[in-house]
Every structure is written in C-alpha cells, then in structure tokens.
C-alpha positions, -999 to +999 in steps of 0.1 A: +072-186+004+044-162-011+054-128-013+040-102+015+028-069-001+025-035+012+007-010-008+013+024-003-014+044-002-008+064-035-010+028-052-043+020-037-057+055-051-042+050-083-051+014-080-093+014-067-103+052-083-085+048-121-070+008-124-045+005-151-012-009-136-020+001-098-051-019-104-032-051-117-010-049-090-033-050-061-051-075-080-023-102-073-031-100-039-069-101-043-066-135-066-038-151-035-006-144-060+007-121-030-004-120+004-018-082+008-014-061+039-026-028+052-028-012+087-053+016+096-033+044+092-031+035+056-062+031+054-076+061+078-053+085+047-064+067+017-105+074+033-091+111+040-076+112+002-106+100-014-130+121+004-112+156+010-090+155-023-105+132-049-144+142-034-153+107-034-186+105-012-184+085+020-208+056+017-187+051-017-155+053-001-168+031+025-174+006+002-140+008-013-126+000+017-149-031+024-135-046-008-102-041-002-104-054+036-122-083+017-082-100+005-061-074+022-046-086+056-047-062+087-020-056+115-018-033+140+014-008+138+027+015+174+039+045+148+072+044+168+088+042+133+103+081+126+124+100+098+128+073+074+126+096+045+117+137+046+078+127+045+065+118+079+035+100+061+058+074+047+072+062+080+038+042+086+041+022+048+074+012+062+063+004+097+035-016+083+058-033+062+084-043+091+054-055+117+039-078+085+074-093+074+067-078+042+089-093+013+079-059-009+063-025-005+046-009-034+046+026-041+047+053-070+068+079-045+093+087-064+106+111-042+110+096-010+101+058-012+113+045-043+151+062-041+156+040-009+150+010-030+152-014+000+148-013+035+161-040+061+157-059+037+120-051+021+121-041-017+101-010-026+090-013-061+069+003-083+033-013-094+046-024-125+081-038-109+057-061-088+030-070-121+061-081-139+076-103-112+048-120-098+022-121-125 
C-alpha cells in the first residue's frame, strides 16, 4: 500500500517558498512515492501565510497553489474535529488526515503536532523522518 501524506501547512511554506528538506519531502508525493493530500482549509491558511506574513503577491501565490493542486489530492473535511492539541489551527491537519486515511502527517510543529507522535493510528513526522523512510 502507498503511503497517504498530509502536509501541514508550515511544511508546505517551508517546502514551496525556501526547499531544502520540506521541499524533498513534498517532492515524494509530486514524483507518486506518496500519495499527497490537502483540504482547503490548508490551503485557504497557507494562501493567508504567504500573502499577509511572507508578502508573497497573489497572482504568485496563486500559482503556487496550482502546482501543488497539480499531484496533491483534495477532500473535503466538516471541521467537527476540536482540541486535539492547544492550537485550534492544528485540528484541521488532523481532520484532513482522518477523512484521507492518511498513513502519515508531516509537520515541523514541534509544539503541538510532533509531541503527539501518532494519532489513531496516523504517524506525525517531521519532513526529514518521511525523506528518510520513503525516499
């Protein structure tokens, strides 16, 4: 079975504005090593990040997002997921990851994500946990 792969949305940042390890790891799903998923809540946040925070211009961030709806995978999440961990944003990386069947999520939140290590069953790892294993 291919792995499923959730990628939170600091990985994506990371990942699509400065590459390095981020970059390799969303790469696995862009050449089929993983199958790649995202909702749009991750991806309404990552837009918001880019533009408000990184100043990223639109019709660039735009584009960003059409390449990475080009391999990632899409489902629809209700948000009914709450209090997972002390960050309310983190509840829809984990719902996302549920409604998919997601083997993994990826994240750098070492805070909130990454302490809980698993949940029902879904690793959370960090980008280079998920290079090393699937690459």
């Amino acid at each position: 079975m291919q792995p499923i792969v959730v990628y939170d949305t600091n990985v994506l940042i990371s990942g699509m504005i400065w590459g390095g390890v981020p970059y390799e790891s969303i790469e696995l799903a862009k050449t089929d090593r993983v199958v790649g998923i995202t909702c749009p809540e991750i991806l309404d946040e990552f837009e918001d990040k880019l533009t408000t925070k990184i100043n990223i211009p639109p019709a660039q961030v735009s584009e960003i997002v059409t390449n990475l709806l080009g391999f990632l995978r899409t489902v629809r999440i209700t948000n009914q997921l709450k209090d997972i961990t002390a960050d309310p944003d983190d509840d829809k990386i984990i719902e996302c990851a549920i409604v998919a069947g997601a083997t993994h999520i990826v994240t750098g939140d070492r805070k909130h994500l990454l302490p809980l290590q698993s949940y029902h069953g879904i690793l959370i790892v960090r980008a280079a946990d998920i290079l090393a294993q699937f690459q």
